[in-house]
C-alpha positions in Angstrom: -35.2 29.8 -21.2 -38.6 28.9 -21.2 -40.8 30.4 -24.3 -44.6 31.1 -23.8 -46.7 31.4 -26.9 -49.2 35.1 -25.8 -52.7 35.2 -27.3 -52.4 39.0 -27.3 -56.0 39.8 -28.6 -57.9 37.1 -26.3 -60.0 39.0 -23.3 -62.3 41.9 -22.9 -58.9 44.3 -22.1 -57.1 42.8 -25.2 -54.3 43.6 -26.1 -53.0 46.7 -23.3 -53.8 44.8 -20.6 -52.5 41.3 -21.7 -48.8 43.3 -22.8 -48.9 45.0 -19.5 -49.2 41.6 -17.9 -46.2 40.0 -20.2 -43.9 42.9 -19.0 -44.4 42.6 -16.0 -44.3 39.0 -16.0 -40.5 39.7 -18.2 -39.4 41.8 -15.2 -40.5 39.4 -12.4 -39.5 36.0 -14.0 -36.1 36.0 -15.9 -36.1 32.9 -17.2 -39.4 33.4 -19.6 -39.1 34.7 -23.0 -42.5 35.7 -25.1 -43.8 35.0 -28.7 -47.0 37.6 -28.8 -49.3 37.2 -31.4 -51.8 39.5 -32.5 -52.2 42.8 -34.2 -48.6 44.3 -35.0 -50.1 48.1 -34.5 -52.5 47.7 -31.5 -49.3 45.6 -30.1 -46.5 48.4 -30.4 -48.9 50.7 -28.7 -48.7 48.9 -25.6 -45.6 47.7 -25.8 -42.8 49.8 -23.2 -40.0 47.1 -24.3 -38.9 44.4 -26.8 -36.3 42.5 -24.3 -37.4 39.2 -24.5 -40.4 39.5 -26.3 -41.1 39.2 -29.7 -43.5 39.9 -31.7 -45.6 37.7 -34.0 -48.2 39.8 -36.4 -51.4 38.2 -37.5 -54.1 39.5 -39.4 -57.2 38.2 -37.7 -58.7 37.3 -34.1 -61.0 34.7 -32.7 -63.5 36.8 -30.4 -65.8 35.2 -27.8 -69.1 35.0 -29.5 -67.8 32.9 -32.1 -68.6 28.9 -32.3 -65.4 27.6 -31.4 -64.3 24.6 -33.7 -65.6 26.6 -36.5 -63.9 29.8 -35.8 -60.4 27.6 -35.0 -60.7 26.1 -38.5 -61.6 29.1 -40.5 -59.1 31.7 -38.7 -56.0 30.0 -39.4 -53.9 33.4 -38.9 -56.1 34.2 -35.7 -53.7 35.2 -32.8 -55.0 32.1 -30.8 -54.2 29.2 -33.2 -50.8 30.9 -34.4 -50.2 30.6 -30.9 -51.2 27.2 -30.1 -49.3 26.0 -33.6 -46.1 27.5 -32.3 -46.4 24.9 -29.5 -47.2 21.9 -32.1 -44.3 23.1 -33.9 -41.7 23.1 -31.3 -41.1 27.1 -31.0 -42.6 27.3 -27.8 -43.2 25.8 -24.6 -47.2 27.1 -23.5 -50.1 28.7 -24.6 -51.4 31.8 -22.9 -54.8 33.2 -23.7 -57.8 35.4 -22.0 -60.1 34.5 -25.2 -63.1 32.5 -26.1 -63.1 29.5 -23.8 -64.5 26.9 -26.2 -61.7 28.0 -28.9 -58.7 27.3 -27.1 -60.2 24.2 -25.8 -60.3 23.3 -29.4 -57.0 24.8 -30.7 -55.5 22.8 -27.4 -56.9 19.5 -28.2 -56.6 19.1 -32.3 -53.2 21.4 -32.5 -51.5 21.2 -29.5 -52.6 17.3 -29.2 -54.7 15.4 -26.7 -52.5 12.9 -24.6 -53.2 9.4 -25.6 -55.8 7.8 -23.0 -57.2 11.1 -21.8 -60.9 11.0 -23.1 -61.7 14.3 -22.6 -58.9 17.1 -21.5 -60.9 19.9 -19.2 -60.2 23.1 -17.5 -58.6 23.2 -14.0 -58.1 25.9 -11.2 -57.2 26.0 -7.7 -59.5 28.0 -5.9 -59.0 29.3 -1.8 -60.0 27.2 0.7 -61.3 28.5 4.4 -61.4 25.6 6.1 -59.5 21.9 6.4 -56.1 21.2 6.1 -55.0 23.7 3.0 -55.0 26.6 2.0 -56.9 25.6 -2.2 -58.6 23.0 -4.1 -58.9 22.3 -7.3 -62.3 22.9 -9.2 -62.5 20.4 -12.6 -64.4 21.1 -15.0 -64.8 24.8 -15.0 -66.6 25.1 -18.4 -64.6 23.3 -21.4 -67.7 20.4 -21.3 -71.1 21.6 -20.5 -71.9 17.7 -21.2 -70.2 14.9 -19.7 -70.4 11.0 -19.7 -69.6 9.4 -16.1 -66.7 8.2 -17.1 -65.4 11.6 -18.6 -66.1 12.6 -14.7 -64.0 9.9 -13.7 -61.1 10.8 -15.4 -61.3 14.5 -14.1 -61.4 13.3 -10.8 -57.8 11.3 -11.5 -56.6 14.0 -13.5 -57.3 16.2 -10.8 -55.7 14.5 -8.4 -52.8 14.1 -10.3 -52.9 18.1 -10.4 -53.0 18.2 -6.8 -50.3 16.2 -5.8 -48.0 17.2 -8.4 -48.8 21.1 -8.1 -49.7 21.7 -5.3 -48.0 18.9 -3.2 -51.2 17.4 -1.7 -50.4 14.0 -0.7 -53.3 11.7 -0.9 -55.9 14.1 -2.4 -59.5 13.9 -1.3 -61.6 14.3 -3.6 -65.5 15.1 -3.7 -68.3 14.9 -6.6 -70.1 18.4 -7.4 -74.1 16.9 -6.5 -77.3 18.3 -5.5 -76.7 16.8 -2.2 -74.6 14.4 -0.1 -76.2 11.4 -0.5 -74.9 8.7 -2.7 -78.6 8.3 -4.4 -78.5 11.9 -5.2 -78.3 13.4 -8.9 -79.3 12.5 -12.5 -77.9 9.0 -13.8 -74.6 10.7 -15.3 -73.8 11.9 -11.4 -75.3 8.8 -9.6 -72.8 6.3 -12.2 -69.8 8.5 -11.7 -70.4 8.2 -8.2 -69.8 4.9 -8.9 -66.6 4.4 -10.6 -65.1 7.1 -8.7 -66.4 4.8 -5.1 -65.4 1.4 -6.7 -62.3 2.0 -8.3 -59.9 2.4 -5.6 -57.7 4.6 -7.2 -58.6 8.1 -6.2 -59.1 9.4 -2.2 -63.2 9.4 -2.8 -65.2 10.5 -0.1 -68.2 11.0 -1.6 -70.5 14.2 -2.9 -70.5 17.6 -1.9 -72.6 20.3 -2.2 -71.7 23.6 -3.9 -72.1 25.8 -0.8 -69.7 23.4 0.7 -66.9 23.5 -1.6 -64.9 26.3 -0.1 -65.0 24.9 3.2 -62.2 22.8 2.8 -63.9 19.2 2.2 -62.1 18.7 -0.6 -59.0 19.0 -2.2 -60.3 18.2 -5.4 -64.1 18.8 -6.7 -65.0 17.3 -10.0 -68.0 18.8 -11.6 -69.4 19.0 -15.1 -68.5 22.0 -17.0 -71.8 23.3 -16.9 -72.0 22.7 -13.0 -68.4 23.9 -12.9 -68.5 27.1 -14.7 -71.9 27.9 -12.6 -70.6 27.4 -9.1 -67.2 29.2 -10.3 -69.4 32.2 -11.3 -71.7 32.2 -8.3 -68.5 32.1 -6.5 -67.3 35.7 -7.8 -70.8 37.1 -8.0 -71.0 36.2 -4.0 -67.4 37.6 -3.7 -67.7 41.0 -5.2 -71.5 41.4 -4.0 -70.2 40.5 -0.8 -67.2 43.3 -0.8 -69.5 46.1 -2.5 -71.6 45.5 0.6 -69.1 45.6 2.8 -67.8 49.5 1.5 -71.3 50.4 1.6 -71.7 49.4 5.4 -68.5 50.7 6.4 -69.3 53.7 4.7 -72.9 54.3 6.0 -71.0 53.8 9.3 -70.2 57.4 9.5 -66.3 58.1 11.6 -67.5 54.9 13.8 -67.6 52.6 11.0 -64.7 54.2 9.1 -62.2 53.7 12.4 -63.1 50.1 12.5 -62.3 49.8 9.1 -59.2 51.4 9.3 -58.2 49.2 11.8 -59.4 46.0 9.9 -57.8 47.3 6.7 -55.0 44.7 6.8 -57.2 41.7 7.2 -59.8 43.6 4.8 -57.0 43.5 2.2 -56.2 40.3 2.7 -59.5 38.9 2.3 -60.1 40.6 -1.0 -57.3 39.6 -2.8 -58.1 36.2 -1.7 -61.3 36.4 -3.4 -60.0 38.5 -6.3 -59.7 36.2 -9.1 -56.8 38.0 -10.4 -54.2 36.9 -7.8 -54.9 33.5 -9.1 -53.8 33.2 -12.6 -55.7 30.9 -14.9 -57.3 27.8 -15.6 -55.4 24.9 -17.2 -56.4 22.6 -19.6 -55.6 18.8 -18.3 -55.1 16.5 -20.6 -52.8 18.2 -23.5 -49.0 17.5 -24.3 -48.4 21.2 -23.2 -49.2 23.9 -21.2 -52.5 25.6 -21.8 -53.8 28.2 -19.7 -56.8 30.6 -19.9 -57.2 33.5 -17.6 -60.2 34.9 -16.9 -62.0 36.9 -19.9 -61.9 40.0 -17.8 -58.6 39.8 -16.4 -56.1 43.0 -16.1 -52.5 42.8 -16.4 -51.8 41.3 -12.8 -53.8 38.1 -13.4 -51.8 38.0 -17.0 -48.3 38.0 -15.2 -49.6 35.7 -12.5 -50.6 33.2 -14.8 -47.2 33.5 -16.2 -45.8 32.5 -13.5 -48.0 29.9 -13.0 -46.9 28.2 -16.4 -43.3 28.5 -15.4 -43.4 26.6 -12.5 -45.8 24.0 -14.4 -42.9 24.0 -17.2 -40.5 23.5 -15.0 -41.5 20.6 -13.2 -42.8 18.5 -16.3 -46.3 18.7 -15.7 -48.1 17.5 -18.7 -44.5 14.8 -19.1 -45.3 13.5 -15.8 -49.2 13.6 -16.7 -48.5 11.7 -20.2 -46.5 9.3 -18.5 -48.9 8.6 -15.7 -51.8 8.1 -17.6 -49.7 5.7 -19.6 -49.0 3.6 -16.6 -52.5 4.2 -15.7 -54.6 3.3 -18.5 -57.3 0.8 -17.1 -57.6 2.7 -14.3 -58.5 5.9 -16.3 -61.0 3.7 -18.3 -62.9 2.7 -14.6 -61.2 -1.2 -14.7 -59.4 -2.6 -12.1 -55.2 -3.2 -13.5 
C-alpha cells in the first residue's frame, strides 16, 4: 500500500473539501492509504469513513499569509510539517497539501531533504497543450523562487526534462526559456546567461526562448521560467481561462433561443474545453528536487483537484520518481552544474 501524508488544514476550503477529495480518492484508488493531519474536530465533521484513513490530530496550522521558514520552524505541531515529518521519518510515502506555497517548499527541502546536487528543488506542473505533438508541457518554476541564479534555471530545465520523459513519456523533450521575446539577446543578464548554459551544454533538447503567449501552443514540452515569471504566466493563464468562459455564457446567453441551440449543440465540445482549462482536473504541482513526493494543489482547489492529485502521487510513487531523479542527478552531476562530463 502506498501511504500519503494529507495536510488537511492547507487551502481556502480546508479541511471539507480536502477530506472530500481523500475519500474519494480512497474509493477510486485502492492501493492508497491516508495519514490526515489537522484539527481532530473540524476533521470528524467531514469525515463519511475511517477505511483506510487515519487520523493524525494537531493543534496548530500554518495559513498562507505567514512567512514561510519562520512559520515552518515555530509551528512544529502545524498540520503541514507533521505531515512532511512523517515522510522524513519513514511512515509515509508523500506529502499532500493546498497551503501556503513558500511553507511546504520549506518543510519539503529542510525535513523531507533536498537530493544531493539539486541546487534549488522547484515547483512543477504539466499544463494542456493546443498545438504540436502532445497533448501537455511542463511549466518550471511555478512560484517556489521568485529569484533565480542562471544556473538554478539550468537545472530546472534538466529537471524538467527528466519530469517529462519519466512522467509523461516524452522522449527527447524540447525545451524553451520563458523570455521577453525570442531572440537569444533578449532578457536581463540572469535570462541572457541561462540562455547560455542551457544552448552550450548539450544535455537538454534546447531550442531556444519563447514567449508567454506562446507557451500553450505546443512549442515546448518543457518551459523553464523563474518563479516570479512562472507563477505570473500560470495566473494570467487561469485569469484568461475563466474570463474567457464567463464570456462565453454571457454571449450564448445574450443569444436569445438562437444562441442557446448552438450551444446546446456545442455542449460536448464546450465541456470538454472547460475542463481542459479547469485547473482542477489537473492535480497539483510537484516539487522537483526532494527525496519524496511533494505535491501542492492549487490554494483554491475543491475536492476533485484533491483526489486527482492523489492519483497523481500514486502513479509518481509507483514508478520511483524522485529514486530515478536521485539517481540521475548522481550520474549527472557536472552536467547539472553547466560542465561538460
Amino acid at each position: 500500500m502506498i501511504k500519503i501524508a494529507v495536510d488537511a488544514m492547507g487551502g481556502d476550503y480546508a479541511p471539507e473539501e480536502v477530506v472530500k477529495g481523500v475519500e474519494a480518492a480512497r474509493d477510486r484508488y485502492s492501493q492508497l492509504e491516508f495519514q490526515v493531519f489537522g484539527d481532530e474536530a473540524a476533521i470528524q465533521n467531514c469525515l463519511q469513513s475511517s477505511d483506510r484513513i487515519t487520523l493524525v490530530p494537531t493543534s496548530e496550522v500554518i495559513t498562507m499569509g505567514e512567512e514561510p521558514v519562520k512559520a515552518v520552524k515555530q509551528k512544529k505541531d502545524s498540520s503541514l510539517v507533521q505531515a512532511a515529518q512523517a515522510v522524513a521519518n519513514g511512515e509515509a510515502d508523500a506529502v499532500f497539501s493546498a497551503g501556503n506555497t513558500g511553507a511546504i517548499l520549506t518543510a519539503a527541502i529542510f525535513i523531507v531533504g533536498r537530493i544531493k546536487g539539486v541546487d534549488r528543488p522547484a515547483l512543477a506542473s504539466a499544463l494542456p497543450a493546443y498545438g504540436g505533438p502532445h497533448k501537455s508541457f511542463v511549466l518550471m518554476d511555478m512560484g517556489a523562487n521568485a529569484e533565480n541564479k542562471a544556473a538554478h534555471l539550468y537545472q530546472y530545465s534538466i529537471l524538467g526534462s527528466f519530469y517529462a520523459k519519466e512522467v509523461l513519456g516524452y522522449d527527447h523533450p524540447r525545451v524553451r526559456l520563458l523570455n521577453n521575446g525570442g531572440e537569444e539577446d533578449k532578457g536581463d543578464d540572469v535570462h541572457k546567461a541561462a540562455h547560455q548554459l542551457m544552448k552550450q551544454s548539450g544535455f537538454v533538447n534546447f531550442l531556444g526562448n519563447v514567449e508567454a503567449r506562446e507557451i500553450l501552443e505546443g512549442t515546448a514540452d518543457v518551459v523553464v521560467a523563474d518563479g516570479f515569471s512562472g507563477n505570473t504566466a500560470l495566473k494570467a493563464i487561469e485569469g484568461t481561462a475563466l474570463t474567457t468562459m464567463g464570456q462565453l455564457k454571457t454571449a450564448i446567453t445574450a443569444g436569445g433561443l438562437r444562441g442557446k441551440l448552438g450551444a446546446l449543440f456545442l455542449k460536448p465540445a464546450l465541456k470538454s474545453l472547460k475542463n481542459e482549462m479547469n485547473f482542477n482536473e489537473q492535480g497539483g504541482a510537484v516539487v522537483l528536487g526532494v527525496k519524496a513526493p511533494v505535491v501542492k494543489a492549487h490554494g483554491s482547489s475543491k475536492a476533485v483537484a484533491v483526489a486527482n492529485a492523489m492519483g497523481q502521487i500514486q502513479t509518481m510513487v509507483q514508478e520511483d520518481l524522485t529514486g530515478k531523479s536521485a539517481a540521475f542527478i548522481a550520474e549527472n552531476r557536472a552536467a547539472l552544474k553547466g560542465k561538460k562530463e
